[in-house]
C-alpha positions as CSV (number, residue, x, y, z in Angstrom):
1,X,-22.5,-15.3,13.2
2,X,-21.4,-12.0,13.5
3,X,-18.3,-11.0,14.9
4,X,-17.5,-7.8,16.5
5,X,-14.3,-6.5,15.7
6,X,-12.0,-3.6,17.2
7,X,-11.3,-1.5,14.6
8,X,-7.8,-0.3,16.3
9,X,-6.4,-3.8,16.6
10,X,-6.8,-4.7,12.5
11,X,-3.7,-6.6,11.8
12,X,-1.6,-4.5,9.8
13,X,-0.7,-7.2,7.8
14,X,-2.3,-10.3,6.6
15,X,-0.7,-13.4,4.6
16,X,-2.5,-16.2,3.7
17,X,-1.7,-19.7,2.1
18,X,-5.4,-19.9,0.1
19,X,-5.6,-23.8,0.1
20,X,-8.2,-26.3,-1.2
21,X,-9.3,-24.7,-4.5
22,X,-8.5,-28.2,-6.6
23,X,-10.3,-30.1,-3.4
24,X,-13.5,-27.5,-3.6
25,X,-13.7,-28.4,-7.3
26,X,-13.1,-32.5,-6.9
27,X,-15.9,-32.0,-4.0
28,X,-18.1,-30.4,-6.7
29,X,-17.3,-32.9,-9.5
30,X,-15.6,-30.4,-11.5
31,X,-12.0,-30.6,-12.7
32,X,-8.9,-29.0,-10.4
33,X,-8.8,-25.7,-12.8
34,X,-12.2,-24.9,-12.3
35,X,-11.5,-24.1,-8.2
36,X,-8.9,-22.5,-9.2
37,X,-11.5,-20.3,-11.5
38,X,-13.3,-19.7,-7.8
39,X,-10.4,-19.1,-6.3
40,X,-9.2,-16.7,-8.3
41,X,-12.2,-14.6,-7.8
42,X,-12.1,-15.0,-4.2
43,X,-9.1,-13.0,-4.4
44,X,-10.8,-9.9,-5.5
45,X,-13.4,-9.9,-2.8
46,X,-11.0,-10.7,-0.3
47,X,-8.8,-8.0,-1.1
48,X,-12.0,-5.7,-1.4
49,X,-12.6,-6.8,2.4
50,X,-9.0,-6.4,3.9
51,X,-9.1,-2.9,2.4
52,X,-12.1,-2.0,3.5
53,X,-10.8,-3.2,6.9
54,X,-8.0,-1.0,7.2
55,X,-5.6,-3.9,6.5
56,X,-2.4,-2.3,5.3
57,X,-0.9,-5.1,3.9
58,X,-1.9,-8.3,2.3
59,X,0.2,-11.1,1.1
60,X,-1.3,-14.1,-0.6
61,X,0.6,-17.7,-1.5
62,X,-0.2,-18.2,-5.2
63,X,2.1,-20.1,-6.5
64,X,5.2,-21.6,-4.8
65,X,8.5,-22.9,-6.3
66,X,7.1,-26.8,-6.1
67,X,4.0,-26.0,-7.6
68,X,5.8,-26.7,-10.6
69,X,5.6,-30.1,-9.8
70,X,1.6,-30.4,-10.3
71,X,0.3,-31.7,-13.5
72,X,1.4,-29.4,-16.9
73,X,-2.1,-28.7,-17.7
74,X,-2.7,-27.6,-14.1
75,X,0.0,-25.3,-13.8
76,X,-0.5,-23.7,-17.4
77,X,-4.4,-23.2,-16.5
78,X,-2.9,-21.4,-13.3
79,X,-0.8,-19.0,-15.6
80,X,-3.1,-18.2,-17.6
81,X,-5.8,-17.2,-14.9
82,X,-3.1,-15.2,-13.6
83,X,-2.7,-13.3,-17.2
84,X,-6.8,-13.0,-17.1
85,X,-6.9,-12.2,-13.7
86,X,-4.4,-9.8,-13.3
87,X,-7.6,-6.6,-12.4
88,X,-6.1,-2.9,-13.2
89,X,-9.8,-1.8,-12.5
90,X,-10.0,-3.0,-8.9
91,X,-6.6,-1.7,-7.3
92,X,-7.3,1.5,-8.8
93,X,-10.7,1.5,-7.8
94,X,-9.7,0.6,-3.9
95,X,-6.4,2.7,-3.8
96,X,-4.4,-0.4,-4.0
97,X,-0.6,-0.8,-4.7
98,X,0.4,-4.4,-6.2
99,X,3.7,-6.3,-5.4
100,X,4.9,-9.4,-6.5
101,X,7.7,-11.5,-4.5
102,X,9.3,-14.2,-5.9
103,X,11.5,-15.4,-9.1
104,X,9.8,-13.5,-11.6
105,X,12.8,-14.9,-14.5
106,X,11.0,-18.6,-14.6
107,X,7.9,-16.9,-15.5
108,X,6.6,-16.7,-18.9
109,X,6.7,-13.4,-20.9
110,X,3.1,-12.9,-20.3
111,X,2.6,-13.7,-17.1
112,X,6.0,-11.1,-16.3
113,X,4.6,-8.3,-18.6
114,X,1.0,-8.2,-16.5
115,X,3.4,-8.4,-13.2
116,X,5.3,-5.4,-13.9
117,X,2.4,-3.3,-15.9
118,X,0.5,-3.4,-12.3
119,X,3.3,-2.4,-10.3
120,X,4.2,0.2,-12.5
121,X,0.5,1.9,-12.7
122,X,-0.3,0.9,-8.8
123,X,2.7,2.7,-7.8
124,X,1.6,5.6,-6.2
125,X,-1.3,3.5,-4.4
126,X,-1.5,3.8,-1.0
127,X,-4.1,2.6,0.6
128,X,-3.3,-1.0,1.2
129,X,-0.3,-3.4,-0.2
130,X,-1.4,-6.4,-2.1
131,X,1.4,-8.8,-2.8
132,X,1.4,-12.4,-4.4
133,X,3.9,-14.7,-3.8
134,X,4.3,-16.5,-7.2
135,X,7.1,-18.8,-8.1
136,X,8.1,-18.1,-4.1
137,X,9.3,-20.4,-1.4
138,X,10.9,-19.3,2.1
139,X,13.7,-21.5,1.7
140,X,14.7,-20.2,-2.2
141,X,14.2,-16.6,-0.7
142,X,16.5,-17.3,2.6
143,X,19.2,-19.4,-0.2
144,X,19.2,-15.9,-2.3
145,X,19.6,-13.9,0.4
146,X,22.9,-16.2,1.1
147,X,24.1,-15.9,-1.7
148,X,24.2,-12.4,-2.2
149,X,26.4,-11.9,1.6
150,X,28.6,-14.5,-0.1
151,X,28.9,-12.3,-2.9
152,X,29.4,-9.4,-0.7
153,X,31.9,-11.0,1.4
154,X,34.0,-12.1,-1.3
155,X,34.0,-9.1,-2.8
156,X,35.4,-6.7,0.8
157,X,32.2,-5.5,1.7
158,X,30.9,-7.4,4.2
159,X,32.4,-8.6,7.4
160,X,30.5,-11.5,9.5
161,X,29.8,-9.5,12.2
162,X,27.8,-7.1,9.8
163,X,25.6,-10.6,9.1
164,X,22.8,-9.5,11.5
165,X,19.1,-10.2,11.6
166,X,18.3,-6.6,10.1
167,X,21.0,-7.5,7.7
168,X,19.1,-10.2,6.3
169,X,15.5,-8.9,6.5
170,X,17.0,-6.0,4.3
171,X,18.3,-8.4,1.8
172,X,14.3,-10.4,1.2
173,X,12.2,-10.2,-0.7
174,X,9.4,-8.5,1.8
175,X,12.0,-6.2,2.9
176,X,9.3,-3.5,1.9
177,X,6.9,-4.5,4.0
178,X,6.1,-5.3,8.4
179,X,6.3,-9.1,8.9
180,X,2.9,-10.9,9.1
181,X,0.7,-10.0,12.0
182,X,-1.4,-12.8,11.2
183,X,-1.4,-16.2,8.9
184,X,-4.4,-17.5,8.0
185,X,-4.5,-20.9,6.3
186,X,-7.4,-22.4,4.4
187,X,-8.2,-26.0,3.3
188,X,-7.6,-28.0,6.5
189,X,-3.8,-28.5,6.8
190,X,-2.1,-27.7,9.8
191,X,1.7,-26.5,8.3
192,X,2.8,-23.0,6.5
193,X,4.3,-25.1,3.2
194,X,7.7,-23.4,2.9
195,X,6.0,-19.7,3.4
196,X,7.4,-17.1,4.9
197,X,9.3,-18.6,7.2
198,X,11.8,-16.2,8.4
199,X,8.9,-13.4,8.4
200,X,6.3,-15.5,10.7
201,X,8.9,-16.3,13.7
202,X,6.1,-14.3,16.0
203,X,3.2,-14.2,13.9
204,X,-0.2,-15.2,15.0
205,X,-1.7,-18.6,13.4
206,X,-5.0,-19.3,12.2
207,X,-5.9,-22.5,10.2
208,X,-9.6,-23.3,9.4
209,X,-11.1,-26.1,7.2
210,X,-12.9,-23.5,5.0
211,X,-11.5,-24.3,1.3
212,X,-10.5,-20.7,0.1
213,X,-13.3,-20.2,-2.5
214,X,-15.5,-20.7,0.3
215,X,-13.6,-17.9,3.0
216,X,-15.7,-15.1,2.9
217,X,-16.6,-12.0,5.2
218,X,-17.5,-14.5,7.9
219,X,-14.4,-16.4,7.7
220,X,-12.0,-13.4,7.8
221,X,-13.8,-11.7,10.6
222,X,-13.6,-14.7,12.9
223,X,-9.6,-15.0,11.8
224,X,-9.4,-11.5,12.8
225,X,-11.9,-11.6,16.0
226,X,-9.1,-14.4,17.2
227,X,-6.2,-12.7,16.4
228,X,-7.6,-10.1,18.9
229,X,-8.0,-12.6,21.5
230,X,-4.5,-13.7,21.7
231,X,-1.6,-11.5,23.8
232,X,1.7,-11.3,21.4
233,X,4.4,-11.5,23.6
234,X,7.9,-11.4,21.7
235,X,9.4,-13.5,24.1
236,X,8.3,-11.5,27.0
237,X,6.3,-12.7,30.3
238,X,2.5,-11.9,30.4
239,X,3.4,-9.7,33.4
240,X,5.7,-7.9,31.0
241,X,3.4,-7.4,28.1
242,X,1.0,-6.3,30.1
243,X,2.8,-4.1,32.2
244,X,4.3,-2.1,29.2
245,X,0.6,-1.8,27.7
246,X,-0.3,-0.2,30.8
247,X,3.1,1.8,31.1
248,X,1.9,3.1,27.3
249,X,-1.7,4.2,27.8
């Protein structure tokens, strides 16, 4: 099915928890790395498509902080797809700028070299963001972000009423970036796994049962296409919302 999008209303920013690679492979009688193999590519033609969009910023869950929990063969076949993986060719090719969020310390030498080799030569991209979250959880981002008023405070330079909510989205790790427009999660579960948390408070949900190497053009326009059915209020009536559109145009 085809979906007619409107071009003006392209969420500016897209995250997405890409959920159901080790469940595509176990459907497929393959072992756990090898959807992650599929996944991994996925990622390049989803970025392609988000770019080509007009998204302006994409954030993708890679790895979180309990992923380290999976099996030790899992989570070093994960590292090293991301050392394989990490593709100079296509950001430069699509005007793309590459970001990571997250503890970048635990990571290994490899895997921090290829971080900071892409955001060093994507720099001056500007066509669209792409950011993984990798070694990222909402909750280790929010107890950081703690820590460092704590630090402040002790230290005279912070007073409690200077703790405000600009304050702390200043002090994240996305503080570079809009807040999601629009989650998208793949594989069938219904909950956003420790993601984002502070940065979704009024962003737009969508959850399909598409495993992500499966999400393709189809699956991203009809996320979009419903994203551009809903009315984002902030809080505000419907009567409000639509009252200040009409006030605007």
């Amino acid at each position: 099915m085809d979906y007619e999008l409107n071009k003006s209303q392209i969420p500016a920013h897209i995250a997405i928890i890409m959920d159901g690679n080790g469940r595509w492979a176990m459907q497929r009688g393959l072992p756990r790395t090898a959807g992650h193999v599929e996944g991994v590519a996925n990622v390049r033609y989803i970025t392609e498509l988000c770019t080509n969009l007009g998204v302006k910023f994409l954030t993708l869950y890679t790895f979180s902080t309990e992923n380290w929990n999976r099996p030790q063969d899992e989570v070093m076949a994960i590292m090293d797809l991301l050392v394989d993986n990490m593709d100079l060719d296509l950001f430069m090719r699509n005007n793309v700028r590459f970001r990571m969020i997250g503890g970048i310390d635990r990571l290994s030498p490899a895997v921090q070299a290829c971080v900071r080799e892409l955001e060093e030569k994507t720099k001056n991209n500007s066509r669209m963001t792409a950011v993984i979250a990798l070694n990222y959880s909402s909750r280790w981002e929010l107890t950081q972000t703690m820590k460092e008023a704590v630090r402040e405070a002790a230290e005279g330079r912070l007073l409690p009423d200077e703790v405000t909510e600009e304050y702390i989205s200043s002090h994240l790790q996305t503080k570079f970036m809009p807040d999601p427009d629009l989650l998208i999660r793949t594989g069938g579960e219904l909950r956003i796994s420790n993601y984002l948390l502070w940065q979704c408070a009024y962003s737009e949900f969508y959850f399909c049962d598409t495993y992500w190497p499966d999400f393709h053009e189809e699956d991203l326009h009809r996320a979009i296409a419903t994203y551009q059915q809903r009315q984002r209020r902030f809080g505000l009536t419907e009567a409000q919302v639509e009252n200040t559109n009409t006030t605007e145009n």
